[in-house]
C-alpha positions as CSV (number, residue, x, y, z in Angstrom):
1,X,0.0,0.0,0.0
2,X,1.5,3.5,-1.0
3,X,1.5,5.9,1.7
4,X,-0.2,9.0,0.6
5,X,-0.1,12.5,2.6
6,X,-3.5,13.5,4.4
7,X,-4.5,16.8,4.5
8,X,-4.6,17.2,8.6
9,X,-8.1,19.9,8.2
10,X,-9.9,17.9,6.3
11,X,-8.9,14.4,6.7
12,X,-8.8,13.6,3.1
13,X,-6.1,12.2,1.1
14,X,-3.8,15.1,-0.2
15,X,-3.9,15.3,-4.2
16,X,-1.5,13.9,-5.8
17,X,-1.3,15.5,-9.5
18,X,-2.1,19.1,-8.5
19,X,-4.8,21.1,-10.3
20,X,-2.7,23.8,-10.6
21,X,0.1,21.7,-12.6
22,X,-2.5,21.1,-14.8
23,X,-4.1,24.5,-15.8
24,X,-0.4,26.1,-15.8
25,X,0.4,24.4,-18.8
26,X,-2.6,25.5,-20.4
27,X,-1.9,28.6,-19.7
28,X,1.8,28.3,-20.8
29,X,0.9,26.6,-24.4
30,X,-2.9,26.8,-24.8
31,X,-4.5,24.2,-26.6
32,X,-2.1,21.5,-26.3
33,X,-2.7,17.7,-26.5
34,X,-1.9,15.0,-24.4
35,X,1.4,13.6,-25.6
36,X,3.5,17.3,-24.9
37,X,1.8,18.2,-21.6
38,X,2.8,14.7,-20.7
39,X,6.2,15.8,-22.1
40,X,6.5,19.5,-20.3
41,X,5.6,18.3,-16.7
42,X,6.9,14.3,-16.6
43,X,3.9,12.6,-16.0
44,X,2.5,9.1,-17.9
45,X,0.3,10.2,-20.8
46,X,-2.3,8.2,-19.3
47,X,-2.2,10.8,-15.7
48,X,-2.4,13.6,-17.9
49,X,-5.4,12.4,-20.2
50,X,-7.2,11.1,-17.1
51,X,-6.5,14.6,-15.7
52,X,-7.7,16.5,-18.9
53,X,-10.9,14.7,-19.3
54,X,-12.0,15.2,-15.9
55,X,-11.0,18.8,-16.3
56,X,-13.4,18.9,-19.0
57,X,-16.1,16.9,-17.1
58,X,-15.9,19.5,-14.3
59,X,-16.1,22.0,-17.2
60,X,-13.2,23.9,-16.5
61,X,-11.9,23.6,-19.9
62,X,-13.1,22.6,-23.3
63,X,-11.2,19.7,-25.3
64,X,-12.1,18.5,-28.8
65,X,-10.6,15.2,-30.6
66,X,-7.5,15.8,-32.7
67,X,-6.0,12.9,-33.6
68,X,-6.2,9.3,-31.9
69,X,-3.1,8.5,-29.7
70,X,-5.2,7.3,-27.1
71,X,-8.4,5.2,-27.1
């Protein structure tokens, strides 16, 4: 079992991939696909297209279909 950080307030499991990584580099390249955010901030493609696509779940950003690296 990994040992994950709690947050001592609210009891709850700290987040691991941060928000804020996230929306900086959208900021810093705009539209951008999965493969060079992945790229920019070292994470697995997969983290980053998890992370996207709840982004655009919560509607905080829109995403449309470029090409097809992932399923």
């Amino acid at each position: 079992m990994v040992n994950k950080k709690r947050d001592k307030e609210s009891d709850q499991f700290a987040e691991e991939y941060r928000l804020e990584t996230f929306l900086n580099v959208l900021d810093k390249f705009g539209p951008t696909g999965t493969t060079d955010a992945s790229a920019y901030i070292d994470y697995d493609i997969r983290i980053v297209h998890l992370k996207f696509q709840s982004l655009g779940d919560d509607s905080k950003v829109t995403s449309r279909r470029v090409g097809n690296a992932l399923p």
